[in-house]
C-alpha positions, 0 to 999 in steps of 0.5 A: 743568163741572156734571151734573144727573142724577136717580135712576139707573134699576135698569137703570143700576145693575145695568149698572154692576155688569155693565159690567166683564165685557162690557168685554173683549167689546165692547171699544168695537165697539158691535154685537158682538152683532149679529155671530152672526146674519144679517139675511135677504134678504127684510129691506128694505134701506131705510126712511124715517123721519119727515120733518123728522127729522134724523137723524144717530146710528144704534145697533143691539144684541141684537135686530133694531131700530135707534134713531137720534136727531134734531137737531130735537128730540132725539127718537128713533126706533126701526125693526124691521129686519125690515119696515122700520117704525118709531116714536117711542120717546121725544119729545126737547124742543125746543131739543134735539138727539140727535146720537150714540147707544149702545145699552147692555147694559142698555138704555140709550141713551148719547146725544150732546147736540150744540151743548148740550153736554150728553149725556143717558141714555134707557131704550130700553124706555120712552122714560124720560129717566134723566139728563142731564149738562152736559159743558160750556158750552151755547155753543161745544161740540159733544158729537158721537158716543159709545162705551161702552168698560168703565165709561164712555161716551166722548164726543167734543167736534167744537169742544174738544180734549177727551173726556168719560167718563161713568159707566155706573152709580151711582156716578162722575163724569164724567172730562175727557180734554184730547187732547194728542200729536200732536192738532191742533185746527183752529179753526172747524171740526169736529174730532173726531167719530167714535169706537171703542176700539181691537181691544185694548179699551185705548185709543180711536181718534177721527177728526178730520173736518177734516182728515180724521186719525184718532188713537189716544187713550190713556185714561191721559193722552189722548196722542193718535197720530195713525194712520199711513194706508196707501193713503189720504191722508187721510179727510177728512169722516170722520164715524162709525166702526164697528169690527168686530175688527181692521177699521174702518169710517169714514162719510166724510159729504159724500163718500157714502162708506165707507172700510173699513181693516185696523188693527193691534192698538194701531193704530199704522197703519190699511191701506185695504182698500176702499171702499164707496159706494151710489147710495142715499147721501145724506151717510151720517154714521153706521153700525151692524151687524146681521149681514152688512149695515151700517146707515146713516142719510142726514142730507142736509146738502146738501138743504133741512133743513126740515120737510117734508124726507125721510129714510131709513136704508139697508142694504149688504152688509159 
């Protein structure tokens, strides 16, 4: 396992040093901040992006706009909630891809690497690329989604039975967490994907897309629990979570669909609640909150991925 990473930005730096005392605040939920404020009605409840973009990871913090990456090219795109309209923050490189993507406290945005296998750090204020670190092989590795859980942003690794915690400051290196317990790496498939910390904030719960389980992870040891699930068999194409307090959401691709479940508080067990589904679904891989509403962007595996091929972010209700 190699890294190269450059001179972290001041903001990197004056992040790590802050990270200790948002960690019980945020405790891997994401959007904490998001929660106070309420996203009025006239605010459009879906906006397009780019064609040909890819979109995939979707993040929202403090302020009212949404970034989310591409699988083209690694760019990403930033939308104002409030009317809809966005841009191009910052241009990717070809053969790049930016699957998904944490908004830090300090700006930065923690990004998933994909078949790369790498993860990268950019300055949501300037589009500046701040680092990059080679998790592991360019070949046969898919780093897939991220959360920021105390002085780390913890990756996901769909094709190895490991996470990567990478340091949100100065110092540090990168941490490799082998999952053991209970996991179950199917081969040839998309296994772990989505990932929260826990409503503790001292453990993770990463979903497994195939066959659709999701696992308690403990940051000591990576022993991985698997998740008793009440009222659900499985859920299965389980893509990005979003955890709100002791409520979890999971983004079931391929299904057009949204579990919401009741979790314990070391989430030994997760009770469905709900389900959530839209017309306007078009194979939803990730979500974020800003307020009353949940965030969603349609990456359309099912549809023609080329360039001239339309997507669009949407809004439900929580």
């Amino acid at each position: 396992m190699t890294w190269n990473h450059p001179q972290p930005s001041r903001r990197t730096v004056l992040g790590g040093a802050a990270v200790a005392a948002l960690a019980a605040a945020t405790a891997g939920a994401g959007t904490a901040h998001a929660a106070s404020s309420a996203a009025p009605a006239a605010w459009p409840t879906e906006f397009p992006l780019p064609d040909g973009f890819l979109p995939e990871g979707i993040t929202i913090g403090r302020r009212p706009y949404a970034y989310m990456g591409s699988r083209a090219n690694g760019a990403v795109y930033r939308t104002d909630l409030r009317t809809g309209e966005g841009r191009v923050i910052h241009a990717g490189a070809p053969g790049t891809v930016a699957v998904g993507l944490k908004l830090d406290e300090d700006g930065l945005l923690y990004i998933s690497g994909g078949g790369g296998g790498s993860a990268r750090v950019v300055d949501s204020r300037t589009g500046e690329l701040v680092a990059t670190y080679q998790l592991t092989d360019s070949t046969g590795h898919f780093i897939n989604d991220v959360i920021l859980l105390g002085d780390r942003a913890w990756f996901t690794d769909s094709r190895d039975a490991v996470l990567y915690g990478v340091p949100r400051g100065r110092k540090g290196v990168v941490r490799r967490l082998p999952l053991t317990g209970d996991w179950v790496q199917t081969p040839n498939v998309n296994n772990a994907n989505g990932i929260v910390g826990t409503p503790d904030g001292r453990g993770l719960i990463v979903v497994s897309s195939s066959p659709g389980r999701l696992y308690h992870v403990d940051l000591a040891g990576g022993h991985a629990t698997e998740i008793a699930l009440v009222g659900a068999a499985d859920v299965v194409n389980g893509d990005g979570l979003l955890r709100i307090g002791r409520t979890l959401y999971v983004v079931q691709n391929r299904l057009n669909l949204i579990s919401v479940f009741d979790l314990d508080t070391k989430a030994p067990s997760a009770t469905l609640r709900r389900t959530v589904t839209d017309p306007r679904f078009d194979v939803p891989t990730t979500a974020a909150r800003w307020g009353d509403r949940l965030y969603l962007v349609n990456a359309r595996f099912t549809s023609p991925q080329t360039p001239d091929t339309t997507f669009t972010g949407v809004a439900v209700p929580l």
